[in-house]
Structures are given as structure tokens and as C-alpha cells.
N, CA and C of each residue as an Amber inpcrd file, in Angstrom:
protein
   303
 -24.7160000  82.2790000-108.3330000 -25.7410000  81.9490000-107.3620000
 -26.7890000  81.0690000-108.0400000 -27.0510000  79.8340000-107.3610000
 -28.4120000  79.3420000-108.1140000 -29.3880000  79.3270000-107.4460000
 -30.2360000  79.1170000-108.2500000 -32.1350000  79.6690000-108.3610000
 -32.2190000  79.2810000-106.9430000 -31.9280000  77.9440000-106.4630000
 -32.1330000  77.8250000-105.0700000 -32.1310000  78.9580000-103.6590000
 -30.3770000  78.7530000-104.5540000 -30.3620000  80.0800000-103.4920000
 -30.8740000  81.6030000-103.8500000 -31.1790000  81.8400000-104.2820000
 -31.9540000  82.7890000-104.7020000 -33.2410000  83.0970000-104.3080000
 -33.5430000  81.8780000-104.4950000 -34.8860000  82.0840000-103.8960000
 -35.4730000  82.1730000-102.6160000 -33.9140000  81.8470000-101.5320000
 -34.0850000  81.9860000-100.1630000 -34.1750000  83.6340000-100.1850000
 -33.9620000  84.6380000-101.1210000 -33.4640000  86.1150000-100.2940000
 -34.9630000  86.0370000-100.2370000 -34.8660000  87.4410000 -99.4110000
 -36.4710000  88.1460000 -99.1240000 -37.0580000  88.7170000-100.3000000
 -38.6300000  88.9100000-100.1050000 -39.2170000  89.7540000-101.4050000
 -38.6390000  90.9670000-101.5320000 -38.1060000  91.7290000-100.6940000
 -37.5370000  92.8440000-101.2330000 -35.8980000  92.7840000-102.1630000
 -35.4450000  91.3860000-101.8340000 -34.5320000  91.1310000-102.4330000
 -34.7240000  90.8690000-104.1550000 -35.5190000  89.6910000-104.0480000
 -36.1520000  89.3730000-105.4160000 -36.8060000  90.4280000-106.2520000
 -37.4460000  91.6780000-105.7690000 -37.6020000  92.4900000-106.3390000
 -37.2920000  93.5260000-106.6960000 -35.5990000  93.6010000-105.7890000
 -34.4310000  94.4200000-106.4690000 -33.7150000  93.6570000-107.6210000
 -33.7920000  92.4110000-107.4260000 -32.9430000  91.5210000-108.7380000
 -33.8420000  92.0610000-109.5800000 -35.3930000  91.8900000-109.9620000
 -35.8300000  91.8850000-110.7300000 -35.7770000  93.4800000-111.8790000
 -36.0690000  94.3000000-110.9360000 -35.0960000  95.7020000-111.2290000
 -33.8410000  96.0810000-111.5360000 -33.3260000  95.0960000-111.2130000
 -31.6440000  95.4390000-111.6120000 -32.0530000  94.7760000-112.7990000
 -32.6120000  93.2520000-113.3550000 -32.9070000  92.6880000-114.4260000
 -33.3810000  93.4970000-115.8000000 -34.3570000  94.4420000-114.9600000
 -35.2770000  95.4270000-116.3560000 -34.1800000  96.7460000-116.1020000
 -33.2830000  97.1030000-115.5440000 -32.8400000  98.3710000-115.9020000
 -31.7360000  97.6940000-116.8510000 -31.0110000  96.3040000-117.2920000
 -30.0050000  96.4040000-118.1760000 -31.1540000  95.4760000-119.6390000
 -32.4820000  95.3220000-119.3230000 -32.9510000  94.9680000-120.3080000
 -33.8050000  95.8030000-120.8950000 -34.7780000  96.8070000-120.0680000
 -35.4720000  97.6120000-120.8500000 -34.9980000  99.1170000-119.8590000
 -34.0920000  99.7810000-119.9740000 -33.7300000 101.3490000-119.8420000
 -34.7640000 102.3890000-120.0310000 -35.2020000 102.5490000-118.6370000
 -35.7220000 103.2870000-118.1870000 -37.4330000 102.9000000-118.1740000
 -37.6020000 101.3910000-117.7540000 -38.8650000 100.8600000-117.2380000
 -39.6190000 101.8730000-116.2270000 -38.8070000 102.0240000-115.7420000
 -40.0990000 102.6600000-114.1600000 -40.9120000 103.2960000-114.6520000
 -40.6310000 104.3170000-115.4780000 -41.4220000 105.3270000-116.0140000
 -42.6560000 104.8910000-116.9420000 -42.5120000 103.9550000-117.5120000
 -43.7570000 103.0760000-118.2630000 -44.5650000 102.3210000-117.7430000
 -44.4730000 102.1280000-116.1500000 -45.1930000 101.3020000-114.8010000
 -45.7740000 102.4310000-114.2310000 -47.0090000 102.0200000-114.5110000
 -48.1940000 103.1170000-113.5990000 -48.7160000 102.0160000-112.0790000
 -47.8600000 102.9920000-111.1030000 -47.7530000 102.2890000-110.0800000
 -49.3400000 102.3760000-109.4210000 -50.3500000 102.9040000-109.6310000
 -51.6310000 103.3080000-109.2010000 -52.4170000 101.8580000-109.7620000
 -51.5520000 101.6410000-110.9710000 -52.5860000 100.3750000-111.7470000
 -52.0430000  99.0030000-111.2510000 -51.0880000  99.3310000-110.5120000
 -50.6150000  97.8620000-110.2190000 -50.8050000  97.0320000-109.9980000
 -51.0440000  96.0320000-110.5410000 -51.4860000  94.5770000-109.4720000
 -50.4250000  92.8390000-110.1080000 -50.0500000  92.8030000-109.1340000
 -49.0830000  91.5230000-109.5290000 -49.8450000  90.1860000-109.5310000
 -51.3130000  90.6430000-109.5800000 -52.1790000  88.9930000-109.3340000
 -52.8200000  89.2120000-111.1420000 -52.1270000  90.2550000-111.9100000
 -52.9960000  90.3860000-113.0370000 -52.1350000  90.0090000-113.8950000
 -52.3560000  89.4820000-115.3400000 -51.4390000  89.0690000-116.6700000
 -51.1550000  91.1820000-117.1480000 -51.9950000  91.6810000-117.3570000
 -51.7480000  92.7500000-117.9770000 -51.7000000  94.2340000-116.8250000
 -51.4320000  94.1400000-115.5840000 -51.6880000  95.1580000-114.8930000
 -49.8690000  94.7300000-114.3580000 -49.7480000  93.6510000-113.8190000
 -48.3790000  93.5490000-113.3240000 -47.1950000  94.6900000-114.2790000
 -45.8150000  94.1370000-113.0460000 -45.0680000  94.8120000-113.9080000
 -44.6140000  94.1780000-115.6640000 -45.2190000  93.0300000-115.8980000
 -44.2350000  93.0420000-117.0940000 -45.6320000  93.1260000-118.2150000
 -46.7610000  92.9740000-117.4980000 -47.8310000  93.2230000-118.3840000
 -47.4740000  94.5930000-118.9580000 -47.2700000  95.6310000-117.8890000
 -47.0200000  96.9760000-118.3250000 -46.6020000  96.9760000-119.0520000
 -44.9580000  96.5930000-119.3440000 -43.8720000  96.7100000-120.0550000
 -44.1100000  96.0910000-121.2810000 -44.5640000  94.7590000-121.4860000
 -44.3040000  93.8060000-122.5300000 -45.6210000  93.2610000-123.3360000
 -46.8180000  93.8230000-122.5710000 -47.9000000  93.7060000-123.3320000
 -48.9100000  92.7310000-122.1670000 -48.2570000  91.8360000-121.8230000
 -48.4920000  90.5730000-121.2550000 -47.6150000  89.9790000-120.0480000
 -48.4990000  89.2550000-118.5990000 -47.1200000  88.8800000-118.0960000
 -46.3080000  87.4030000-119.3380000 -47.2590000  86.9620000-119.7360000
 -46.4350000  85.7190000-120.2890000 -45.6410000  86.2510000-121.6240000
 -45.6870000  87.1420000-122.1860000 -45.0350000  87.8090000-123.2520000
 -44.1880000  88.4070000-123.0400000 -43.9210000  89.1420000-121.4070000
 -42.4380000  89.3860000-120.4280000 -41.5840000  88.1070000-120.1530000
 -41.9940000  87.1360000-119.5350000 -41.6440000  86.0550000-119.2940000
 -40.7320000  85.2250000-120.2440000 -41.5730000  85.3660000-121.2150000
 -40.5970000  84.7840000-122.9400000 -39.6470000  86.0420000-123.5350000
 -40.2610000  87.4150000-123.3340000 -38.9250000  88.3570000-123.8180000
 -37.3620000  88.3680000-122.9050000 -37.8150000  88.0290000-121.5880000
 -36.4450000  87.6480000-120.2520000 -36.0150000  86.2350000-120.2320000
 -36.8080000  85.3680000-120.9950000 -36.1980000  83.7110000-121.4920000
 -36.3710000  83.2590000-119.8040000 -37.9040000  83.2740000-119.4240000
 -38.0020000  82.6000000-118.2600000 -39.5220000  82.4240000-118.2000000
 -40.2880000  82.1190000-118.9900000 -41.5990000  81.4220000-119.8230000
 -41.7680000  80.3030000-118.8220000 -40.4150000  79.2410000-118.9800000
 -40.6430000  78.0540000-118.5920000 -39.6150000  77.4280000-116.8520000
 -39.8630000  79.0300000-116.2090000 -39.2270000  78.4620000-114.8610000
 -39.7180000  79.3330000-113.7860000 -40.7280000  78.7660000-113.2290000
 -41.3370000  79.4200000-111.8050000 -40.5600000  80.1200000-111.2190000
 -39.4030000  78.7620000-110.8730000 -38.5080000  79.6740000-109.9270000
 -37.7070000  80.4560000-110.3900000 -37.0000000  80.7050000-111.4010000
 -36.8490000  81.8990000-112.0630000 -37.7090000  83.3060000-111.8630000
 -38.6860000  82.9260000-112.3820000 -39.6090000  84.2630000-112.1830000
 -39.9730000  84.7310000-110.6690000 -39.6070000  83.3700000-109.8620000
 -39.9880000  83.9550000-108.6070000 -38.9860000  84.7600000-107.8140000
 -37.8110000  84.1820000-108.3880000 -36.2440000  84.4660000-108.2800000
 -36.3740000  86.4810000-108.1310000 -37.0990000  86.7740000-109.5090000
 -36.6560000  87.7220000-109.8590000 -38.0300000  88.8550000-109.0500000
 -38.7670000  88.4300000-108.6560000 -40.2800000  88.8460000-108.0200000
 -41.1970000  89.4750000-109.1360000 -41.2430000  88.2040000-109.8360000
 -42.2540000  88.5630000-111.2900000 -43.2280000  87.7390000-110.5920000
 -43.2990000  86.7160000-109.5270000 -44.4200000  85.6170000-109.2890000
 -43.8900000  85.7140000-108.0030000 -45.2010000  85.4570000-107.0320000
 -45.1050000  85.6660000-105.6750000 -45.0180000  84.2770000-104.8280000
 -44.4230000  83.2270000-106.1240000 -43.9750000  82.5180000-105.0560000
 -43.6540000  80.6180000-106.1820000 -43.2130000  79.9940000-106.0260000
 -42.8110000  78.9250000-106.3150000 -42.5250000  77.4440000-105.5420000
 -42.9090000  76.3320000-106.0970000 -42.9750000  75.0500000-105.4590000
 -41.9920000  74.9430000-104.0940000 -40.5000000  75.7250000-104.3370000
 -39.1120000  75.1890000-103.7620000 -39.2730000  76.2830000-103.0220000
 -40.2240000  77.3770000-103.3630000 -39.9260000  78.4490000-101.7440000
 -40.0020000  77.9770000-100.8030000 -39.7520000  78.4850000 -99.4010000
 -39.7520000  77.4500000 -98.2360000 -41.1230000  79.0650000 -97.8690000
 -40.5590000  80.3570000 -97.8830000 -41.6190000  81.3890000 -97.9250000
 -42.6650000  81.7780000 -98.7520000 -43.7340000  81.3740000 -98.2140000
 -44.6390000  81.7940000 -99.6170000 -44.7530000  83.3330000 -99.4200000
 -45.0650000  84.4200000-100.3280000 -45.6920000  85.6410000-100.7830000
 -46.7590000  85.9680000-101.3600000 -47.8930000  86.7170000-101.2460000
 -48.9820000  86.7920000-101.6010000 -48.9480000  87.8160000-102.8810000
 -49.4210000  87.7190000-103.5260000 -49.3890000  88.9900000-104.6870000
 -49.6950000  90.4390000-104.3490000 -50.4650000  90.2550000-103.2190000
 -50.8730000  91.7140000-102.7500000 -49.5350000  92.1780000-102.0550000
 -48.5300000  90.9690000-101.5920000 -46.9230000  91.9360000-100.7600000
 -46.4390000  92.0730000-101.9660000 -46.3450000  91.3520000-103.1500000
 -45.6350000  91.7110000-104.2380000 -45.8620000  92.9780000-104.9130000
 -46.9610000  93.2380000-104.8940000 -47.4050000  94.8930000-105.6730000
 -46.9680000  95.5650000-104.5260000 -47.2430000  95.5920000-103.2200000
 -46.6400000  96.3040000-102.4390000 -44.9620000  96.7900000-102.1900000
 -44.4430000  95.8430000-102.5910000 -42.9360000  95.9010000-102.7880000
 -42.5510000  96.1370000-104.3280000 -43.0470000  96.0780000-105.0420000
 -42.7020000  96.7680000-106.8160000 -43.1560000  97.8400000-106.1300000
 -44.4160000  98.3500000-105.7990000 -44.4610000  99.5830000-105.5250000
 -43.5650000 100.6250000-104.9370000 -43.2450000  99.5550000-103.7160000
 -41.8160000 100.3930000-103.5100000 -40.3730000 100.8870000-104.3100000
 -40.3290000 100.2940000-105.2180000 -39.6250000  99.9370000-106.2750000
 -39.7740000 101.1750000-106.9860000 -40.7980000 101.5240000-107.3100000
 -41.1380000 102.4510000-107.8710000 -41.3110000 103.9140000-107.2610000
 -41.3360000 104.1550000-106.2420000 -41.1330000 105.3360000-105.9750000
 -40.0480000 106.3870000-105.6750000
């Protein structure tokens, strides 16, 4: 599948890829995401801030630093140039959140 198409699924799609992404890269993430602190508009509150220190220090540990749509692909970023749907960060924490429960 490419990024294109990818990036047509829905946010709940992109943010099951992105979960399927961290359960074969970091085993047993959820539990290190304090879903109360969440916020996907933050570098260190998001999910990979949680995880990786930083969102841009997640970004370079998943080798996607340097592709929007990648990250948007995966619902690390709420949205990219080639979306035709934009997403706000506040549906994005709302849907990791779901993710998480």
C-alpha cells in the first residue's frame, strides 16, 4: 500500500496502523501512555513523546523524522499536505485515547 493510499483511510484507521506499528516495535507501549496526559498537539505529552522521550526522537527511532505523510499515515500527526481530510489534534488524542482503553 502506498503512503497515498494510506492516507485516504480514516483517523481511526491511521491510528490502528500506528498501534499495530508500536506493538511489533516497542511491546507492550500502552502501558507506558498515560492516557489522562495526553495531548497529540504536544512534542512530549503525545504518544511518542511518552514512549521515546520526544515526538521528534519517536519519529527518528520509527525512521519517519523526514515524512509528514508517513507520520500522518500512521496517526502520529493529525494531518499532512496530500490529505484531502484534515484532523485536528484534539480528534487525534481522542482516538489514541481510544486506543488505549
Amino acid at each position: 500500500m502506498t503512503t497515498t493510499t494510506t492516507l485516504r483511510r480514516t483517523l481511526a484507521e491511521r491510528v490502528q496502523a500506528g498501534a499495530d506499528l508500536l506493538d511489533g516495535v516497542t511491546p507492550g507501549w500502552r502501558s507506558r501512555v498515560n492516557a489522562d496526559t495526553l495531548d497529540m498537539d504536544t512534542s512530549f505529552d503525545c504518544v511518542l513523546g511518552q514512549l521515546f522521550g520526544s515526538y521528534w526522537d519517536g519519529t527518528r527511532e520509527l525512521r519517519m523524522d523526514r515524512d509528514i505523510e508517513q507520520r500522518a499515515a500512521y496517526g502520529f500527526t493529525a494531518n499532512a499536505s496530500s490529505v484531502v481530510e484534515d484532523f485536528t489534534c484534539d480528534d487525534l488524542t481522542a482516538e489514541w485515547r481510544k486506543q488505549l482503553a
